[in-house]
Every structure is written in C-alpha cells, then in structure tokens.
SEFIDO-153585 format. One record per residue: residue in three letters; x, z, y of N, C-alpha, C, CB in turn. Coordinates in steps of 0.05 Angstrom, whole numbers, plus 5000, padded with zeros to 4 digits. Atoms other than C-alpha are relative to their C-alpha. Glycine has a CB too. Layout:
ALAXZYXZYXZYXZY...
***
This chain:
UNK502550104990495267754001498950185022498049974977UNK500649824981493968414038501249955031500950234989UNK498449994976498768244089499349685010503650094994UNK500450274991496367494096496450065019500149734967UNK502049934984489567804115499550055023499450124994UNK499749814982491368264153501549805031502050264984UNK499450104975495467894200499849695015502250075001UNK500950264996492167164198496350054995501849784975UNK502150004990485167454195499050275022498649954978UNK500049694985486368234231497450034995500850055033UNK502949865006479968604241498349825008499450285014UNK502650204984476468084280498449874978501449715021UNK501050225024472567904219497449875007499450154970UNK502350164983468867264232496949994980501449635005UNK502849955014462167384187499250295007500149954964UNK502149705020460768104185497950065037503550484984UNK501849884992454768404210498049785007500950175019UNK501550324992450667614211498250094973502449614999UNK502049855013444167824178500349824967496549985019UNK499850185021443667584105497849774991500250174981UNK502150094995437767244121499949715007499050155017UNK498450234985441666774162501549794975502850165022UNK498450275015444566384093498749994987502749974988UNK502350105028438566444045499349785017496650234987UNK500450254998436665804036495950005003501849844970UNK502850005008429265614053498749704988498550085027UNK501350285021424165094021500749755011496549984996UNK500350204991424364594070503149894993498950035028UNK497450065008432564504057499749894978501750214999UNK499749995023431464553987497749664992499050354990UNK501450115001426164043987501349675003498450125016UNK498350264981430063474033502950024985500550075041UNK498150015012435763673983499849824967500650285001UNK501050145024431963413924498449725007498250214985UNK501450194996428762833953502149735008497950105020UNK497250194985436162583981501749964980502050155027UNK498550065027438862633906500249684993498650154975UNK499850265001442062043888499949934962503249905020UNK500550115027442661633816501950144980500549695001UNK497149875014449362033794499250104968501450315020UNK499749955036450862173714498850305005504249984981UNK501549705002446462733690501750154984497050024987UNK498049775011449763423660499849954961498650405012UNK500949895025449063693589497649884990499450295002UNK502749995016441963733584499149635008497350315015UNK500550224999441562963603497549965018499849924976UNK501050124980436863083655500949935029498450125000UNK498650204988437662533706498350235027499449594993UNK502449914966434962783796498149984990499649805032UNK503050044999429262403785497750114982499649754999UNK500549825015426662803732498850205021502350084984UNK500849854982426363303788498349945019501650085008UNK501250154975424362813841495549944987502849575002UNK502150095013418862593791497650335003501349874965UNK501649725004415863363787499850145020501150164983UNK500649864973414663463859499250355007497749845008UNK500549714991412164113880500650224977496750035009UNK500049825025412764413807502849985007498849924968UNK497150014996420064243811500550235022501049685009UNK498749854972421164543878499450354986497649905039UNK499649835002418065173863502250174975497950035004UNK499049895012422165273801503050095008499549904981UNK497049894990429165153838499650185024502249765009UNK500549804982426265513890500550364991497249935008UNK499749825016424966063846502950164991498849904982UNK497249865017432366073814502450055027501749704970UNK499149964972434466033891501150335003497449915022UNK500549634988431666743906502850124979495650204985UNK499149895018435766973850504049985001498249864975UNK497150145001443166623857501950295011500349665025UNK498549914988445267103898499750364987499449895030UNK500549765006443067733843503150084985497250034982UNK497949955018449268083817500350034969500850175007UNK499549945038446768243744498949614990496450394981UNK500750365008444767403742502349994978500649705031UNK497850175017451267233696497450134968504950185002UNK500749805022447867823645497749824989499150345011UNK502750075004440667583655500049664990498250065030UNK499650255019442766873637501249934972501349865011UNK499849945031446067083574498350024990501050194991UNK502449885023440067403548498349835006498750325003UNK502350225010435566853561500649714997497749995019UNK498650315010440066233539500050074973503449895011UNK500550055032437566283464501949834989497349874994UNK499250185013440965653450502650045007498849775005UNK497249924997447965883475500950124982500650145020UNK499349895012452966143439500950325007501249844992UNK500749724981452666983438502850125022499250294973UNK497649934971455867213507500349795010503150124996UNK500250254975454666583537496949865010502049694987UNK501850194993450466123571501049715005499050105022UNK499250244998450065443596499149825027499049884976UNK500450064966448465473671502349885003499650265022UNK497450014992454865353686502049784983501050284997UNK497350185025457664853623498249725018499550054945UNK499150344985459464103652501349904971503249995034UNK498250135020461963523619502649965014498949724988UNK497450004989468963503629501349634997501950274981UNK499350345000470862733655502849965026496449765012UNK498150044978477962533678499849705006503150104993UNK500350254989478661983723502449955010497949975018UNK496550084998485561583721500649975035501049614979UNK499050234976489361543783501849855006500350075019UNK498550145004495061243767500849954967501650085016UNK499450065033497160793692503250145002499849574989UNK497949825006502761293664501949834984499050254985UNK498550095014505260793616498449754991500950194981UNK501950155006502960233581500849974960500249705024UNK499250135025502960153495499449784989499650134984UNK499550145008504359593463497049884988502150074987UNK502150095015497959663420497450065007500250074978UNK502949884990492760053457499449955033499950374993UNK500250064969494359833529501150215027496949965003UNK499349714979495460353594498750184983498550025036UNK501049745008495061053579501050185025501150114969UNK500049874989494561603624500650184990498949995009UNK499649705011497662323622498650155017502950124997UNK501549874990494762893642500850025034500150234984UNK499049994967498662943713499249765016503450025004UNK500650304992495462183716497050015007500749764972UNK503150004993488062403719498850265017498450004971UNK500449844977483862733759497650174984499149835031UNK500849845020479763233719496550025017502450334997UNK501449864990472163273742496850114984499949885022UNK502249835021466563713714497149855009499750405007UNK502150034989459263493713497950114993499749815003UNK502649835016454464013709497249904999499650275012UNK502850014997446963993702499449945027498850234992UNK500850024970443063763757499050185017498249835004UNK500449634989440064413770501850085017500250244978UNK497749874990445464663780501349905034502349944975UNK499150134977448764123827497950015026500449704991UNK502549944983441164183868501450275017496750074980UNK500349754979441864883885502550045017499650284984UNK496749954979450064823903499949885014502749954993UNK500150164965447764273954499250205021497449755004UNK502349844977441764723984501550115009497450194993UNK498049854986447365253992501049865015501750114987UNK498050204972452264784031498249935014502049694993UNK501850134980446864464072499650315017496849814985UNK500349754982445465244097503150055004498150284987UNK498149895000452365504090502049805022500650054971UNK498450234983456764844127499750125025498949674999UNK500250074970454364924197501050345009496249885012UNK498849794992456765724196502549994989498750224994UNK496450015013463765604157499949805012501249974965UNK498850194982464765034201501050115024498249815006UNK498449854985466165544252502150184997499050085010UNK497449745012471566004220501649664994498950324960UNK497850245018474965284185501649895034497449624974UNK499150134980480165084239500149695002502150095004UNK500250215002481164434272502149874986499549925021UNK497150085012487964344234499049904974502350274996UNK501750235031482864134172497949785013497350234974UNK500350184983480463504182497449954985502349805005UNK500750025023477463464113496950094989502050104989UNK502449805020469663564081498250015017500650334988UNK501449874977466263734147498749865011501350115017UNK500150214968462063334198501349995024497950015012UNK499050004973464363094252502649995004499350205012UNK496950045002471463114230501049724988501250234982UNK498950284992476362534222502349964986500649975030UNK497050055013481962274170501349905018500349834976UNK499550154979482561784224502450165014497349975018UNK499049854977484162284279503150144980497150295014UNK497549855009488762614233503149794998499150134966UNK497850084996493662084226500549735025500849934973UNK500050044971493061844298501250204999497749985018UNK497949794993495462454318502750094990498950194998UNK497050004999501062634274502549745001500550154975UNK499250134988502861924286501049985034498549904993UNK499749914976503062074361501650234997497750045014UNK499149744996505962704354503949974990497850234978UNK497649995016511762464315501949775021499449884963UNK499150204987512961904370500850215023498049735004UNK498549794978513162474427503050084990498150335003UNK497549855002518962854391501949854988499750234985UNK498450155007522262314368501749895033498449784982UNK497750064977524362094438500750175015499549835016UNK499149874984526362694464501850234984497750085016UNK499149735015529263144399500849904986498550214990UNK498350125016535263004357498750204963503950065017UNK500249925027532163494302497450044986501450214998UNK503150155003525063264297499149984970500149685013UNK500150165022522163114236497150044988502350084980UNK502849995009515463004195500350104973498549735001UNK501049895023513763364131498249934984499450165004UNK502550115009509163084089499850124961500249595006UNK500749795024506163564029499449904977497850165004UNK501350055026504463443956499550204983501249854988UNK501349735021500664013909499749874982497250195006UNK499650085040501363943837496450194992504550284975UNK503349875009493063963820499950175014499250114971UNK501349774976490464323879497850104990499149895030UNK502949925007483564263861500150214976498049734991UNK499249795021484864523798501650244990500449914989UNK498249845009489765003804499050305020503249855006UNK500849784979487065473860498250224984498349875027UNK500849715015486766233834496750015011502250335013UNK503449864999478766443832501350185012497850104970UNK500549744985480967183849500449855041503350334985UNK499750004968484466883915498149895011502249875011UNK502150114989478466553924498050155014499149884983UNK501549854989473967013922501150325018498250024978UNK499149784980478267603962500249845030503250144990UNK500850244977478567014020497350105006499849644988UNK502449974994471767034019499150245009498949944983UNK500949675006470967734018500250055026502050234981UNK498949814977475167814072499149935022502750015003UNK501550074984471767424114497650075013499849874993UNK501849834995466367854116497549874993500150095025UNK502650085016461167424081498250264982501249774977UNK501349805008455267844059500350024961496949965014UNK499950005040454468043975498349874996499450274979UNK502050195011449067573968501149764997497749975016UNK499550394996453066863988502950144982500649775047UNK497950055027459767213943497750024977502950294996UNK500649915025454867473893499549644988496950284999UNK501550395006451966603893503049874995498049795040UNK498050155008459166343884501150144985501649905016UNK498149875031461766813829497849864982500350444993UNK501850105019455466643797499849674988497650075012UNK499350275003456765893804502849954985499949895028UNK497050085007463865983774500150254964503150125039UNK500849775036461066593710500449744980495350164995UNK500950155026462066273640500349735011496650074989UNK500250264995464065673669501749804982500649975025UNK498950155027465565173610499649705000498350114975UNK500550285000465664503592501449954971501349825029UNK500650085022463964043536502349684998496449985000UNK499450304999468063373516500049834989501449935004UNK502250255017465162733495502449754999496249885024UNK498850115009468862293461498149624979501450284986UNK502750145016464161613444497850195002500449934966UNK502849815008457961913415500150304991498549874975UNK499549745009461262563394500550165026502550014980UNK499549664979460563253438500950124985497450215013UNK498849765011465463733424500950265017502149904986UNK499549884980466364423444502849975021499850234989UNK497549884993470864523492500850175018501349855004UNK498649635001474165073533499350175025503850015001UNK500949884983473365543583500949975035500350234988UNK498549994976475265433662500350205015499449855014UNK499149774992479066003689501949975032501850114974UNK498050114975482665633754497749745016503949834983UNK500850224985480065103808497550035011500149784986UNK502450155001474664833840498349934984500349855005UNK501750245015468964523806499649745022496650134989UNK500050244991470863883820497449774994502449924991UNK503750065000462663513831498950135016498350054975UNK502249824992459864073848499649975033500950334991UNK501150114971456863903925501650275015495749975004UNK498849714986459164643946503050034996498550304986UNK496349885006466464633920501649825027501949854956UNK499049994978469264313976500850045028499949944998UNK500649744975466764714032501050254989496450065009UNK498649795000469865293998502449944994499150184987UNK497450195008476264883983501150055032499349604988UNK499249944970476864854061500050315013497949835017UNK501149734980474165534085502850184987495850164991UNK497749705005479765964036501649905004500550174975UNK497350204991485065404046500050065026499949654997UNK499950034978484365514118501150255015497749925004UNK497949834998488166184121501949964997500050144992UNK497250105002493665834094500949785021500449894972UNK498650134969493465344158500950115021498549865014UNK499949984979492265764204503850224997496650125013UNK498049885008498466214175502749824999499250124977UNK499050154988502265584182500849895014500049965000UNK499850074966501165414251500950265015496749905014UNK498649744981502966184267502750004993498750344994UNK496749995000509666174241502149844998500750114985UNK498150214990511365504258499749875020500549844985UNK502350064980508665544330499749655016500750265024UNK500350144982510265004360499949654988502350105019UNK501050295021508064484297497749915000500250024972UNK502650155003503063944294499450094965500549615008UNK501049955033499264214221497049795003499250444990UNK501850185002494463724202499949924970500549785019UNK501149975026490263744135498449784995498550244996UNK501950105001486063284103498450054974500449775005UNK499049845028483863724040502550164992500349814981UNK496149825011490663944008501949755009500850074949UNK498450184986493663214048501150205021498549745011UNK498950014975498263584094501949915004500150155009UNK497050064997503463384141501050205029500549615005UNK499249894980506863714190502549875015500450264992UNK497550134991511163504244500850265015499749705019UNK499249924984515863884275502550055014499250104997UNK497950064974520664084329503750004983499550345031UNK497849915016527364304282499250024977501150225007UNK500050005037527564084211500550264987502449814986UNK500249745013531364604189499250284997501150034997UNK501449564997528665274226498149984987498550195034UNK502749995016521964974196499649974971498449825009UNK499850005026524564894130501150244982501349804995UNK500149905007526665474124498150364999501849905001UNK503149824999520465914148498349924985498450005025UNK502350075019516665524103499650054968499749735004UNK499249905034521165674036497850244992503750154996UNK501449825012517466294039497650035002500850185004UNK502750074996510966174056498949764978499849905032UNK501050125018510065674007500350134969501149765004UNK500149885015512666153960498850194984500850005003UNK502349844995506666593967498449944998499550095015UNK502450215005502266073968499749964972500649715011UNK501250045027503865933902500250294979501849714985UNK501049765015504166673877497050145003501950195008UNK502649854997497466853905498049925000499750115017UNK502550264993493066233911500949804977500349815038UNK499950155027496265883844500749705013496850024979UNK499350354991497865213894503849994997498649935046UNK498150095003504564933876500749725010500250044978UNK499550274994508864423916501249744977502050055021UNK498550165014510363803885502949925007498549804999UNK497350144976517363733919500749774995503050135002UNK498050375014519863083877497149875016500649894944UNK501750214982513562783917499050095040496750004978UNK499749944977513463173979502449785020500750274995UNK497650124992517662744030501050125037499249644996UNK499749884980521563004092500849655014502250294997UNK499550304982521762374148501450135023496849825012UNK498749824974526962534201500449775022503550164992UNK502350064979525062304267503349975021496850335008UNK497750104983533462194290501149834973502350255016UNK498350155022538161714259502850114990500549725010UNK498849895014542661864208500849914975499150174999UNK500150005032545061774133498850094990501350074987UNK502549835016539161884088500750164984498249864984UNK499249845028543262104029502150275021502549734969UNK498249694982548162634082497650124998501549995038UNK503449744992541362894104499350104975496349825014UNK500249905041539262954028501850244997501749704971UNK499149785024544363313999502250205025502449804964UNK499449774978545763734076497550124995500649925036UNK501349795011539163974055499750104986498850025000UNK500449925019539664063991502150274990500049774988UNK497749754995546264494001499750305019502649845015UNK499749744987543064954050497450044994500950035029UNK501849855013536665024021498649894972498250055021UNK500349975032535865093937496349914998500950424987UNK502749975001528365123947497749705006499650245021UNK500550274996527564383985501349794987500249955024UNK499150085010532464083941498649694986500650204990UNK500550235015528663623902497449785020498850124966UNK502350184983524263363968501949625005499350235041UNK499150364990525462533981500050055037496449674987UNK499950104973528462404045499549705012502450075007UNK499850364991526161674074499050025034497049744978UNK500550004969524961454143496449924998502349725020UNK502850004993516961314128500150034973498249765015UNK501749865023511961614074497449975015501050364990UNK502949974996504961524059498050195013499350004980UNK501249784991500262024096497149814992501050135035UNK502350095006492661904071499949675008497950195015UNK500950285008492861134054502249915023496249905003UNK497650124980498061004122502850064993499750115029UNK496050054999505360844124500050155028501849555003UNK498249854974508761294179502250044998499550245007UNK496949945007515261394196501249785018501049974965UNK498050124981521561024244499049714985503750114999UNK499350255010521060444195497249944982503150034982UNK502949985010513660434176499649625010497450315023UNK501150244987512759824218499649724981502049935023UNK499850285014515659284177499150024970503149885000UNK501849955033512359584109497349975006500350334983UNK503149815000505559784139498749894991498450085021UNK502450125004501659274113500449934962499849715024UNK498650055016505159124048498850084971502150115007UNK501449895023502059523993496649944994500550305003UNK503050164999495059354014499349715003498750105021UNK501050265009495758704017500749884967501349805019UNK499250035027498758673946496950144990503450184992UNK504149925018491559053924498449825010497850355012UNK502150164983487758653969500149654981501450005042UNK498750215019491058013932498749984975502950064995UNK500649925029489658303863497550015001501050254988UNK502750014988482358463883499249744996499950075029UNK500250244990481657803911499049814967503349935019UNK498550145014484557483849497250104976503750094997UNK501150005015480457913800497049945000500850174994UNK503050144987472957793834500949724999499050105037UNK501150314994473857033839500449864978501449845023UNK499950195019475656893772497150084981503150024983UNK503150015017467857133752498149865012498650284995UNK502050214992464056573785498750185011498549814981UNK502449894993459456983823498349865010500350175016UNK502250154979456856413869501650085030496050164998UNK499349954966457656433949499150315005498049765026UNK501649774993452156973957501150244985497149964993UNK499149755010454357523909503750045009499149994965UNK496549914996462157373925500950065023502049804994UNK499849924964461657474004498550324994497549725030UNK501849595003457358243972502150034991496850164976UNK497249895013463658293928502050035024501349764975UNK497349924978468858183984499350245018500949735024UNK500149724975465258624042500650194985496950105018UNK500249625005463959203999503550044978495650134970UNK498049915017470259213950502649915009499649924974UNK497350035009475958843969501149895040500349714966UNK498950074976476358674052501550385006497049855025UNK498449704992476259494065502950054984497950274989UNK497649925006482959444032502049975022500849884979UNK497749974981486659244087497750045031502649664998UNK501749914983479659424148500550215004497749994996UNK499849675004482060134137501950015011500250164973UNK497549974994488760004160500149825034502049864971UNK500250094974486459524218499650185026498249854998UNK501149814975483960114247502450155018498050254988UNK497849904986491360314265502749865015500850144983UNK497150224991496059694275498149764998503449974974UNK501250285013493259004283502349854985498749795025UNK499250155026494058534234502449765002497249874990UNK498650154992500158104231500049754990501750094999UNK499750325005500957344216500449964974502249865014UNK499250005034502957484142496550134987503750304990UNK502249955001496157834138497949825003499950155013UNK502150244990491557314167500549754974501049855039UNK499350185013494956854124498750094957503650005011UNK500049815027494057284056496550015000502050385003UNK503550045008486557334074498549664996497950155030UNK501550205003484956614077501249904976499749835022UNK498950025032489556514010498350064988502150154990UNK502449875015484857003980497649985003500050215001UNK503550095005477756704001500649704990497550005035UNK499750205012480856103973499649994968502249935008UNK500550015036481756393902497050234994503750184978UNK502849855012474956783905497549705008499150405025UNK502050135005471256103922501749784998497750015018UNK498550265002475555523891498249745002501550004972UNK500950235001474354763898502549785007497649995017UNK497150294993478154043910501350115019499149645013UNK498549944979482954123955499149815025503049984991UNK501250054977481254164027497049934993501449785014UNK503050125008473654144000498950225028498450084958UNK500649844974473254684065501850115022499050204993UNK498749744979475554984130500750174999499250105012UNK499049695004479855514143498150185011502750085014UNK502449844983473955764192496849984975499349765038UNK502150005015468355484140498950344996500849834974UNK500549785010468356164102498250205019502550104993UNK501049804978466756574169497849905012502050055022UNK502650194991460956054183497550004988500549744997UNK502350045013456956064124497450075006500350094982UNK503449914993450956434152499249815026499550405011UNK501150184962451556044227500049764997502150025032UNK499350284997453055374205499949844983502049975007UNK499950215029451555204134497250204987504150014974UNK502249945006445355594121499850154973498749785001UNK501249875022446756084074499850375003501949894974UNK501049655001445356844066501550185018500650164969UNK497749804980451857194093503049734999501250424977UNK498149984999458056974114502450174987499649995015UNK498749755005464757244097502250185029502049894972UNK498749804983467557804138503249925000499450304988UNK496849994998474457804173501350285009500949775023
***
C-alpha cells in the first residue's frame, strides 16, 4: 500500500494544508439537509425524517449540536458511556437494520418458491435517521472538494458525471482500435461484493493519505465505530453481528468515499496501462485496450494487490474479455488460459454487458433482446391488474417504457421493437379486437380527452 501511495499519489498531496474550517458543516446545509429528507424506512429507533422535519428549530439545533462533535476523537468512548440502553462496550449510533435486497432468483423450491443465496442479494444497512441526516450534511460539504481529487475515469456518484458518457466512450473507443489493431480488446470487470468487501484500514490510510484533516477522518471512523446491525425476521428483532468490512451500504456519505479511495486504484490503472481507455461506473469497470495480452498480464498483478490490500476480489467466471479481431473464441480461451493461470476462468465472447448495454463486434443483433423480454414481462404483469387508462399510462411511463428508453439513448429502435411495444399496450389495455388504433394509445390526451396519453 506504501508503494501504491507513494507512486500514484507522491508528495503532491491533494488536501493538506485546506483549513479545517473549510469541511465543517454549517447550519444552513444542515438545515436544507433536513427539510430535503425524503419518506425512506426509519432505523432502529423507528423514528421516521419527519419526526425531525416536524421539530423544526429544536431539531436542528440538536443535530447541529452532535455535528460540532462528529469529528471528536474520544466520540466512540463518549457514546458508550451515555447509551444506557446498549449493551456494555457498545452503543447504538451506529446499529442498522440489516436488509438484503435480491438481485437475482438463485433457485426456485418446489414448496416455498425462489430463494436467494447470499451471492444473490445485495446486503443494505439502515441506520437511524440521525445518523443518515448528519452523513448527508457531511457529503453536501465534503462532494464539491473530493470531486476534485476523484478522476474523470469515475463516472459514478458525482454531479455532473455520466453512465451515459461512460459507455459512449468505451463504445467508441473500442470501434477506433478495432479498425486499425489485430490485438485490441475490451475488458469488462466483475468484484465479488465490492461494497461489502472493501478493507476499512485501506480505507481509512487512503484517506489519510490524502491529506484530509483529523477532524473529516476522525467523522468517518466515527461513522463506521461499533458498527452493528440488528435482523428482523416478521415481528422478531434479533441480535445480530458486528460489521468489520464495506461500505455502509444507505448511508448518503458511503458512496462518495467508495469513489474517492477507489480512485487510486484507477488512476494506478491508467498509469500502467498507459495507453487504455479505464472507465468506472462505481466498481462497473471496463477497459479497452491496445494489446490483450501485454494488458493482461500487467494487470495479473495489480489486481492482485487490489485484493490483498483493499479486500476487492475479481469475479473472473463473470469478468468477460471481448476481443476486438476475429478469431476462434474457444483457441483464444484456452491461448489465454495456457499463458496466463490467473485469467483462466475469464469468459471470452464477442459482446458483454457493460452497465445495462450490450457491447461488443456482435452486440448489434442482441442489443435489444433482453430488454425487450423485461419490457414484455412488465407489460404483461401491470395489465393483468385493471388499473383503468389513467393509472396504466402512470404505470407504463414510470415502470415499464424506461426499460427499453434507456437503451434508445444508444441505438435506435428496430422494427422488432416498435412492434413488441404496441403488442404490449395491447395487453396492458385489452378489448374486442380492433376496438383501437395502433396510434389511438399515443392520442389519448389530444384526441379522446383523457388525462395522459401513452408514451413512445
């Protein structure tokens, strides 16, 4: 880690000597932070924002109050000794309910239906609102100075940045070296639980090294002390265990520091594989570049470090290498797998997913394919609950057109598409046959007098 510092951040350290003055948070932040709280599931103690919202100025000054303080080093201590109701040597600043959220069905049983395994969910904590309050106020001060140290190679978390742009570009990028380089190729990353897996120490020595003052580390150790969580099962809370790795996944502040210490590991990427497109979106990366294998094998070890010092591990059986000349997929396979032990178990195909897009030589004739199969299903499951005209044109905009609107934004839509959407406003507003226009649907507000139309 010394040596990743040292020669991906040298002495030029971008924080030090920026008064500490410059990241306390003041009232007016704190204020417009609590007034912009939204409806979200309350922590532990079951109090909901508005609770806060409801207790105007009293409210403020108290998180105000615990403000001043976030950033005191004996805080873990001083919250022990006045959490009575904790158990002794703890507190309960810091305890969440612990709620995973499926992302893919793992299996399905016979008698209880899908089930998910743990590598199937997405693990996230939800502390107190307090809590979540003051880790906004921080980010709302903190963002607009770690937005200058985070390179543009993250795309991810930030204003003003762009998933978009990100696969535009390594889209483009992969089309340059494709017509001019027989050994071209795209990279496309997978981490086994990022969020969750990323070492605290490397976290906070990142930080450190950055030259952030002891007040804004002393405020994120303190946010990560005794950090525990409870799990609810029905009506039953039971203890449960301590978190010693990750993110707090919720927390308003964990993804601005998700980017800021991740962002040594880009820029340490782009130095020793100079002449590669790196492009992040979170822990989404892909890289394209000029020679597969010189870059596959500068990277064996760099990723090997990654996961000794920062706890991130590749997924390789989901990682996929896309090569950018033609060839035998399976030669290429097992020519890489013979000269390097370490990429062995990566998938070679001519296109792979990059954040929600198909890319790749042979992207074209898939690209639309998977989203219209959701979009379908969608479709299918909204129209068999009667909503009416009016609520089922709110159902389509907001839930089930952005399934394939997201993808318009990169290829227009082809004739199998057009076709698939007016299928599907057929089974979200059934009737006799031919009881409407294929255009009707897109009319309803201009030409039949009712509320909204539906979107194309």
């Amino acid at each position: 880690m010394k040596r990743w510092i040292q020669e991906d951040i040298g002495d030029d350290i971008p924080f030090a000597g920026i008064d500490v003055q410059e990241w306390m948070v003041d009232m007016d932040t704190l204020k417009k932070v609590i007034r912009r709280a939204g409806n979200s599931a309350p922590g532990p103690d079951g109090i909901p924002y508005k609770a806060w919202q409801a207790l105007g100025d009293l409210g403020l000054q108290v998180l105000f109050g615990v403000l001043g303080e976030i950033g005191n080093e004996d805080l873990n201590e001083l919250l022990k000794e006045g959490d009575v109701d904790a158990g002794e040597g703890e507190h309960s600043f810091n305890l969440g309910l612990m709620i995973f959220l499926p992302k893919k069905i793992s299996g399905t049983d016979p008698l209880m239906g899908d089930y998910y395994t743990p590598n199937d969910v997405r693990p996230l904590m939800v502390v107190n609102t307090d809590n979540r309050l003051l880790a906004n106020a921080l980010r709302h001060k903190w963002e607009p100075m770690l937005d200058r140290w985070i390179s543009a190679n993250q795309q991810g978390f930030l204003p003003n940045r762009s998933m978009a742009s990100n696969i535009v570009e390594v889209d483009h990028q992969a089309h340059l070296r494709a017509a001019g380089n027989k050994k071209a190729g795209i990279l496309l990353l997978d981490f086994k639980a990022a969020f969750p897996s990323i070492n605290h120490s490397f976290m906070h020595i990142i930080l450190e090294a950055l030259g952030l003052p002891a007040w804004v580390l002393n405020s994120i150790k303190n946010l990560y002390c005794d950090h525990r969580c409870s799990v609810n099962f029905g009506s039953t809370s039971i203890k449960g265990f301590d978190i010693l790795s990750g993110i707090r996944q919720g927390c308003p502040i964990s993804p601005l520091i998700f980017a800021t210490v991740l962002d040594i590991a880009l820029r340490r990427l782009q130095r020793i594989v100079p002449n590669a497109t790196v492009k992040a979106f979170a822990d989404d990366i892909a890289i394209v570049v000029d020679d597969v294998e010189e870059a596959l094998g500068l990277l064996e070890e760099f990723f090997r470090d990654l996961e000794q010092i920062a706890g991130l591990d590749l997924n390789k059986k989901k990682c996929i290498l896309i090569p950018l000349w033609q060839g035998d997929l399976r030669e290429i396979q097992n020519d890489i797998a013979r000269k390097f032990q370490f990429w062995a178990p990566i998938q070679v195909e001519y296109k792979g997913m990059y954040l929600g897009t198909l890319i790749g030589p042979e992207s074209n004739e898939h690209f639309w394919d998977k989203a219209v199969k959701k979009f379908m299903e969608a479709a299918t499951a909204w129209g068999k609950l009667g909503l009416g005209l009016q609520y089922t044109t709110v159902a389509y905009t907001t839930y089930i057109l952005p399934r394939l609107s997201f993808l318009a934004q990169f290829k227009v839509p082809s004739k199998e598409v057009y076709e698939a959407e007016l299928k599907a406003l057929r089974r979200m507003i059934p009737g006799p046959y031919n009881w409407c226009l294929k255009d009707d649907c897109y009319l309803l507000g201009k030409c039949y007098g009712q509320a909204r139309s539906f979107p194309t």
